[in-house]
N, C-alpha and C positions, 0 to 999 in steps of 0.2 A: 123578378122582372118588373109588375107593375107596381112593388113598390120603391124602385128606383124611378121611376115617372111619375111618383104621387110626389116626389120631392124635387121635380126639377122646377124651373120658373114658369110662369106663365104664361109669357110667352113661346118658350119653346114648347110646352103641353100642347098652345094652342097652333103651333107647326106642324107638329108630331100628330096631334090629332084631329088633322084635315088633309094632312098626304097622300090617304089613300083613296080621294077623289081624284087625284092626280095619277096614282099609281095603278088605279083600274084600267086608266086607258090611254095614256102620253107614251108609257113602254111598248107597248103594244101595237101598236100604231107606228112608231120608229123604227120597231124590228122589222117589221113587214113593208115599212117605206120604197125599198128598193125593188121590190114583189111589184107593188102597186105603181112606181113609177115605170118598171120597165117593159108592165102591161098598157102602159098611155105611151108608149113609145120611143121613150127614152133611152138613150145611151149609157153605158157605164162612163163615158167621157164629160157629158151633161149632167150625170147625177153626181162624178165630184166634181165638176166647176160651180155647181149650187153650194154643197160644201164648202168652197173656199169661199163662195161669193157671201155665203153665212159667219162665215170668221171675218172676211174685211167689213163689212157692218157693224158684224159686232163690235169691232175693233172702234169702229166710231158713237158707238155707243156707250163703250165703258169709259172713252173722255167725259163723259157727263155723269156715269156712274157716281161715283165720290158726291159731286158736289149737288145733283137731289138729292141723293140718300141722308147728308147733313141737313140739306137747308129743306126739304120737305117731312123728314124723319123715314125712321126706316118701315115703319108701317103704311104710312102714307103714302109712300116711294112705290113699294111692292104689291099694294092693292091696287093703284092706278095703271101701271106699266104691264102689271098683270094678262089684266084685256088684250093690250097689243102684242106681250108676247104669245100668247098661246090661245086667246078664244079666236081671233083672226085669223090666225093661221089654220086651224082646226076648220074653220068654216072655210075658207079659200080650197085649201086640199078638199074637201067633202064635194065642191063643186070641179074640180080642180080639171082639164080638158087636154093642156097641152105646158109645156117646158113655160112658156110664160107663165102660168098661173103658180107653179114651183116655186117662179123666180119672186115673185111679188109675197108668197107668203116665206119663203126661206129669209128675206129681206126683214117683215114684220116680225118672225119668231127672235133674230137676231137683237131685236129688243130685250130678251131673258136678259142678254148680258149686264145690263141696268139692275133686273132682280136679282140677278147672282150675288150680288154686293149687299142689296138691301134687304134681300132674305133670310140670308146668312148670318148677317149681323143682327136680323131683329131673332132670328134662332138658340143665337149662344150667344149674346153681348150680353146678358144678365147672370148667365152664368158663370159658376168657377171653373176651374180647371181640372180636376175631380171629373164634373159633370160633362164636361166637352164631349169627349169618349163615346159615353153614354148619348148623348144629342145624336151625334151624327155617326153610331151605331145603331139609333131605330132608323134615323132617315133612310140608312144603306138600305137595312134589314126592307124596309117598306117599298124602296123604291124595286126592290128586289121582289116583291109581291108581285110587282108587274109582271115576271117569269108563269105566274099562276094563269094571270088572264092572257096571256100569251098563248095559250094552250085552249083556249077557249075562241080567242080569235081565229087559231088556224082551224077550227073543228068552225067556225064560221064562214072561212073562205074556202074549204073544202066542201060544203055543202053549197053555198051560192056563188061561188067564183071568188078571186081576187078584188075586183074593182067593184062592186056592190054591195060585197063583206067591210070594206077598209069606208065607201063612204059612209056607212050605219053606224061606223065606230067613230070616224070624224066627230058625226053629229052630236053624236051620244058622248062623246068628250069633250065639245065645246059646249054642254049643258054640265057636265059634272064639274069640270075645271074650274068654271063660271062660278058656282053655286060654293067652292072650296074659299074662292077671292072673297066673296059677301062672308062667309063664314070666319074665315080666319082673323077678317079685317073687325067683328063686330067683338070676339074675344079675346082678341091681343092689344097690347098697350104701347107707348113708345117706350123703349129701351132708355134707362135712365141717360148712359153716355149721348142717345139721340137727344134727348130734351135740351141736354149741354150742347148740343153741336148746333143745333136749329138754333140757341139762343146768341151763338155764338156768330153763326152767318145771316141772322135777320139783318135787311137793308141790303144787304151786298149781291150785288148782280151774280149770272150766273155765270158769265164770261169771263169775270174776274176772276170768283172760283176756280172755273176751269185752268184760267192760268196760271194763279199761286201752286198750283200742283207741279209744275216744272222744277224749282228750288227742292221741293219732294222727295221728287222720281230721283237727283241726280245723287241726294243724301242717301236715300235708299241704295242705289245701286253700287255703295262704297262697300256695302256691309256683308260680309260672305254668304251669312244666312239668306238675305234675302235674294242672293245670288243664285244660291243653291235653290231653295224653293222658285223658283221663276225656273230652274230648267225640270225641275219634278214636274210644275203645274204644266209645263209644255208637252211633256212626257206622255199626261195624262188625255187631255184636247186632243194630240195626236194618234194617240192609241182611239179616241170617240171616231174621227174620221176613218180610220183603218176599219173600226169593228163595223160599219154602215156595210159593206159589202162580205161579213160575215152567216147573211142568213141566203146570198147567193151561190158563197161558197161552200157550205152546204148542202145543199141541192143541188148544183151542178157539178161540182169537183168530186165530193164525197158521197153524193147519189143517194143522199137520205130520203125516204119521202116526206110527203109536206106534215103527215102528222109527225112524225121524227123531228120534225125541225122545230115543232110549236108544241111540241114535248119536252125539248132541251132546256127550256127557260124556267119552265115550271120545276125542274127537278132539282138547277140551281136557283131560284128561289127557298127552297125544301133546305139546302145546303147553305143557302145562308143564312138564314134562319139559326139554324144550329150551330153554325159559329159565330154568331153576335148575342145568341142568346143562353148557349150551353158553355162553349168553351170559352169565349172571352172572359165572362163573369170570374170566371174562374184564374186567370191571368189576368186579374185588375193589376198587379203588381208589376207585370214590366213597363219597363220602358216604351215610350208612344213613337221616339225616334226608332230604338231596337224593332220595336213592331212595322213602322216602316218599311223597312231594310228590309224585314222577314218577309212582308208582302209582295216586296219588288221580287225577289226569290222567287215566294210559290207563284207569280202572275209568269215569272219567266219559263219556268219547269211546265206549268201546263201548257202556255202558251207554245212549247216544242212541240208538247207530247200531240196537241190539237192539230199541227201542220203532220205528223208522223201519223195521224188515226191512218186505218186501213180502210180503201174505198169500201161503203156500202156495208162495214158494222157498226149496228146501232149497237151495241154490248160497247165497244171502244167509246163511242158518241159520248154516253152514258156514263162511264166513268170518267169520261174527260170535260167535256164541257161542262159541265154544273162544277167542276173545282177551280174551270178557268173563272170561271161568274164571281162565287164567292172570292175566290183572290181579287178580281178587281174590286171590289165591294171594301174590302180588308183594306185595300191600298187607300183608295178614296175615304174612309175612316178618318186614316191616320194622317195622311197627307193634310187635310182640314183642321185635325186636330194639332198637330206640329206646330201649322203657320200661326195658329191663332190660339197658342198657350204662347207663342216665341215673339208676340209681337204688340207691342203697349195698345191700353186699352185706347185712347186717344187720339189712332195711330192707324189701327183697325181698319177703319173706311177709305182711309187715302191709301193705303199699304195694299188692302185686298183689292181696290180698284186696279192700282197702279199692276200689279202682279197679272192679274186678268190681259191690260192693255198688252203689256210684252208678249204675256203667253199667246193673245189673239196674232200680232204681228209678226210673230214665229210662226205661226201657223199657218197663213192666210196660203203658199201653196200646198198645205200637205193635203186638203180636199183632191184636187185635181191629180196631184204628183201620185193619188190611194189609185186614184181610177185608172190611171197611165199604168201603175206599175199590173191593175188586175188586167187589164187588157193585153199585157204583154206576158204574164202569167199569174194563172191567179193564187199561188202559194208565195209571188213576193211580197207584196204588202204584208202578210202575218209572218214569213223571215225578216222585214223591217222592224216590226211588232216587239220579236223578242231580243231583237237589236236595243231597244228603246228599254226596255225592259231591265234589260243590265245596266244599261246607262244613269236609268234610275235608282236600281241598288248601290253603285257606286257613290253617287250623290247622295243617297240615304244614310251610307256609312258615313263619307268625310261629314256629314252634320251632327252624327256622332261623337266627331274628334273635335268637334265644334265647343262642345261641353253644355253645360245648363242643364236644367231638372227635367227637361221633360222626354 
């Protein structure tokens, strides 16, 4: 294991090994979001119109995606934007009082979507394809670490309450986060393709940028591949807004107690772990598309057997949840690695923006439409789930029949 990290590039080293200032406390903090919001008096109807209202931001934010990530580079991009996605928000929530102060920083975090492009790309653009796998196999594995401190947070909000537990963690994660940005920024480099792109957009407005992307977008959307990927990454955003009211359901539908519920993450964590680091190794050889496809399977199988648990066993919880975890981990793998072994290196930043935008603009009601359907019962947003679920394995295969190496 770490001698497949002794040989990645430098910059992905220096991704990989500052995520988990990120991973201490961004997942943890999200799981329990809904906890925390709906102790400030929130609705489930207000907590997904924040949702959607986080997607249509974002959605104006990955217009510009592309064309900083070029003309600022992609390190420069991601350390700057940084701040405003996540130390702002982090401090906003830590103070956070009433549905406006949600609104104001769900607004600010919607900036990620800028670093989703420039992070990514400064992550694997230096890499081959070999290596991809491996990149955003630790990132899964790591982010997944969050399920550890998950477990820690709820033995936090069980001793001092919800809303005193969740601001200590704000705080203390807009000092860790912070302190990852200055880190990662002082040992990573620009991506060679970034040197080429900056040198390529010096002088050129940002406007202009923005708009050469039109001619782009519509070349792109001839091409089956990138067809099919734009309704996976959909797939995937969607399944994000769905899972926000998963640690509600939980607790009320399935009557776990609150350690039960910040037990569940830590155990998938444990489990992915051991499938990014036991069993994949081991299946270097198949196929990244086949792996897909497999993923989209096991996220759908668990994702039944999760709406089928029986109230109030944590033995079912147990065996079910932490396979659901790793499966989405599996998916998100591959899903990343498909698009970006399937799509020219010079092509990358405007491709993974443009992909982002659509996916955002698909998205923009399924916030609201998660909270409508929990409100009217809360086992239909996860039957939507493994609706989405198939829909993605289907997708996964015809790209499949698509052909190519990877």
């Amino acid at each position: 294991m770490f001698k497949g990290f002794k040989s990645l590039p430098r910059n992905a080293k220096a991704c990989i090994g500052t995520e988990p200032l990120w991973a201490l406390f961004a997942p943890t903090t999200i799981y329990f979001m809904p906890l925390f919001q709906k102790q400030l008096g929130l609705t489930e109807l207000q907590m997904g119109s924040l949702n959607s209202i986080n997607i249509a931001a974002g959605l104006l934010f990955y217009l510009f995606a592309a064309p900083l990530t070029n003309k600022l580079g992609r390190r420069t991009t991601s350390f700057l934007f940084d701040f405003a996605a996540w130390t702002i928000p982090m401090l906003l929530w830590a103070m956070a009082r009433s549905y406006v102060w949600f609104l104001f920083a769900t607004i600010s975090n919607a900036v990620v979507r800028i670093i989703y492009v420039s992070w990514n790309l400064l992550l694997s653009e230096d890499a081959n394809e070999a290596q991809r796998p491996v990149i955003f196999g630790y990132i899964n594995a790591i982010g997944s670490l969050g399920g550890i401190t998950t477990l820690a947070g709820g033995l936090l909000i069980q001793k001092y309450g919800v809303v005193p537990a969740m601001r200590g963690l704000f705080w203390a994660g807009a000092a860790s986060i912070s302190a990852l940005f200055i880190i990662r920024y002082i040992y990573s480099r620009e991506t060679r393709v970034g040197e080429f792109m900056m040198a390529k957009t010096k002088g050129k407005s940002l406007l202009l940028l923005v708009g050469r992307q039109l001619p782009g977008a519509l070349q792109a959307m001839k091409e089956p591949f990138f067809r099919r990927m734009t309704g996976i990454y959909f797939i995937g955003n969607a399944i994000l807004s769905i899972d926000f009211f998963r640690v509600l359901y939980l607790k009320d539908v399935k009557a776990l107690s609150p350690l039960t519920v910040s037990l569940l993450p830590a155990l998938g964590a444990v489990l992915s772990f051991i499938v990014f680091f036991v069993i994949l190794p081991r299946r270097r050889g198949q196929k990244d598309k086949k792996s897909l496809a497999f993923a989209f399977l096991a996220c759908m199988v668990a994702q039944l057997l999760f709406i089928l648990m029986p109230r109030g066993s944590v033995a079912a919880s147990i065996l079910v949840f932490p396979a659901l975890q790793a499966s989405v981990a599996l998916f998100q793998t591959f899903r990343d690695t498909v698009f970006m072994n399937g799509t020219a290196a010079e092509l990358k930043s405007d491709r993974f923006s443009l992909i982002q935008i659509l996916m955002m603009f698909f998205s923009i009601p399924v916030g609201w439409l998660a909270g409508l359907l929990y409100s009217l019962g809360p086992h239909l947003p996860f039957i939507a789930a493994s609706a989405l679920y198939l829909a993605g394995f289907l997708l996964a295969r015809s790209i499949q029949r698509l052909g190519g190496t990877a």
